[in-house]
C-alpha positions as CSV (number, residue, x, y, z in Angstrom):
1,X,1.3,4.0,15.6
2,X,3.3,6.9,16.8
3,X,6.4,8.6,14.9
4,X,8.7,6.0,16.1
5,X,6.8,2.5,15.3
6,X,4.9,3.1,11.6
7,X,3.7,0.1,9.6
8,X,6.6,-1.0,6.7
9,X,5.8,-2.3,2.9
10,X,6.4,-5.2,1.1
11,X,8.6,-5.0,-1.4
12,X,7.8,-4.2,-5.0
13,X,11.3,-6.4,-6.4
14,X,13.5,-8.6,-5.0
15,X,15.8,-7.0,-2.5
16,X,18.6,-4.4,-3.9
17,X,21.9,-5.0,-3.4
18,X,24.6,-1.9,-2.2
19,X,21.5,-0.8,0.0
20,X,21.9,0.5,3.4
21,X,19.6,-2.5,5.3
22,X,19.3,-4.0,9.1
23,X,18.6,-7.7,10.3
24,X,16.2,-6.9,13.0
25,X,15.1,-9.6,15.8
26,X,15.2,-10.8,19.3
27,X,18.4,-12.7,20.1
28,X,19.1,-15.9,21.7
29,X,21.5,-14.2,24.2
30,X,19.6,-11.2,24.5
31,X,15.2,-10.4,25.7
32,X,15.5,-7.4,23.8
33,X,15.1,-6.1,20.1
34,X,18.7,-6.4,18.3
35,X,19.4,-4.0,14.7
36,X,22.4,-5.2,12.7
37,X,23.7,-3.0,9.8
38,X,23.9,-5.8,6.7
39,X,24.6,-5.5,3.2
40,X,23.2,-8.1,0.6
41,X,26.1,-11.4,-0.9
42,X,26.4,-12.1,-4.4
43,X,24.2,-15.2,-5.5
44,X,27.1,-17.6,-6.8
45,X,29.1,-16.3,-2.9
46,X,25.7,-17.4,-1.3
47,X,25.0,-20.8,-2.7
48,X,29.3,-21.9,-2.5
49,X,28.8,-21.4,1.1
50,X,24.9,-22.3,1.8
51,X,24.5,-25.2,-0.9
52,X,21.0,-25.7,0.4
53,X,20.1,-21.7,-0.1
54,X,17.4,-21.8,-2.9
55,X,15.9,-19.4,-5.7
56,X,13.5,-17.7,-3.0
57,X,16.6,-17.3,-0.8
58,X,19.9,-14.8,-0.3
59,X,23.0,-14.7,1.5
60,X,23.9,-11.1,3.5
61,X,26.5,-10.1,5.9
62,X,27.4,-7.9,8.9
63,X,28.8,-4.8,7.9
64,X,29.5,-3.3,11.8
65,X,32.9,-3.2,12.6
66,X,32.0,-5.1,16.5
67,X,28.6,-6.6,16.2
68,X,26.6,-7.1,19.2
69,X,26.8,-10.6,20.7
70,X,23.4,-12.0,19.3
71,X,22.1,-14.8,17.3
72,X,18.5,-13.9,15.8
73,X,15.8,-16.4,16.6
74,X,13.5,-17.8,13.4
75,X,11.5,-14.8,12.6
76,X,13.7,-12.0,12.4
77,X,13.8,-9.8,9.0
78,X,16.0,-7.5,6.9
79,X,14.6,-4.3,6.5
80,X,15.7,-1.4,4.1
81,X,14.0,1.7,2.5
82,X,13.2,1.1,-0.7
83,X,13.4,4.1,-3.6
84,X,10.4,5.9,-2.3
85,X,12.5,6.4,1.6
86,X,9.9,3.7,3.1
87,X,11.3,1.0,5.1
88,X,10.2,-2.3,3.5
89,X,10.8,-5.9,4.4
90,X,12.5,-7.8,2.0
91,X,13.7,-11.0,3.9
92,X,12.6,-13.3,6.6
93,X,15.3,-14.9,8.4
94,X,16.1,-18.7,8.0
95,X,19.4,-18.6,9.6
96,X,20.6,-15.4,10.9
97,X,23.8,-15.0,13.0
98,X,25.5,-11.6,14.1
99,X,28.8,-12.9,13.5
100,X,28.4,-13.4,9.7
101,X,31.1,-13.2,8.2
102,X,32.5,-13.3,4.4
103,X,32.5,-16.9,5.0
104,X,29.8,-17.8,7.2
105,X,26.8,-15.4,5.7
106,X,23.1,-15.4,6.9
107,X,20.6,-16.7,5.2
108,X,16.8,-14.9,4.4
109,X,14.1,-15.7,2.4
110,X,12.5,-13.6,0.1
111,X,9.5,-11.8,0.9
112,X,8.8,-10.6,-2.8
113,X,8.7,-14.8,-3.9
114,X,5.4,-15.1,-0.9
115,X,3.9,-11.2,-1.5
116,X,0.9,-12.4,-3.2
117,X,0.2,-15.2,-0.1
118,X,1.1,-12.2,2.2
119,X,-1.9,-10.2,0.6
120,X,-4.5,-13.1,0.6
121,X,-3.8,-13.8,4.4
122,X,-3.9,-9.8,5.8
């Protein structure tokens, strides 16, 4: 650990929305580590335009006004600090694009639905 790279949480709730997060992961494009500034879709806007997002799933955007040219690879996350200022994980990507838009959004599942696995397995 070093004051850069510190360990993040698990989320206590399902992720907020109107919270300032990131999608982080390594692109397709791109060997290095990508951030994208993302805000959190409404439920019914996330299942009109991913009809196979579930229950454990949600829908968020890009919020930069020129994204980097990226696609995430399986296994990236969205981060945010939750109401304590600690960056927790709150999704796991399942299809993650940095191009989405208000009609193409990501897709994430929820780490809150698989905490309790999580904790068994660490």
């Amino acid at each position: 650990m070093s004051r850069s790279v510190q360990p993040t949480c698990l989320p206590e709730h399902r992720m907020p929305r109107y919270t300032k997060c990131f999608a982080v992961g390594f692109g397709r494009v791109s060997t290095r580590l990508e951030e994208l500034k993302v805000e959190k879709t409404e439920p019914t806007f996330c299942k009109k335009h991913n009809p196979s997002s579930g229950n454990n799933t949600f829908c968020f955007n890009d919020k930069h006004d020129e994204p980097p040219h990226c696609t995430f690879l399986g296994g990236s996350y969205v981060t945010c600090p939750n109401e304590h200022g600690k960056w927790t994980v709150y999704g796991i990507g399942h299809h993650t694009s940095c191009y989405a838009t208000d009609l193409h959004p990501s897709v994430a599942f929820e780490v809150y639905d698989m905490k309790d696995w999580i904790e068994e397995e660490i």
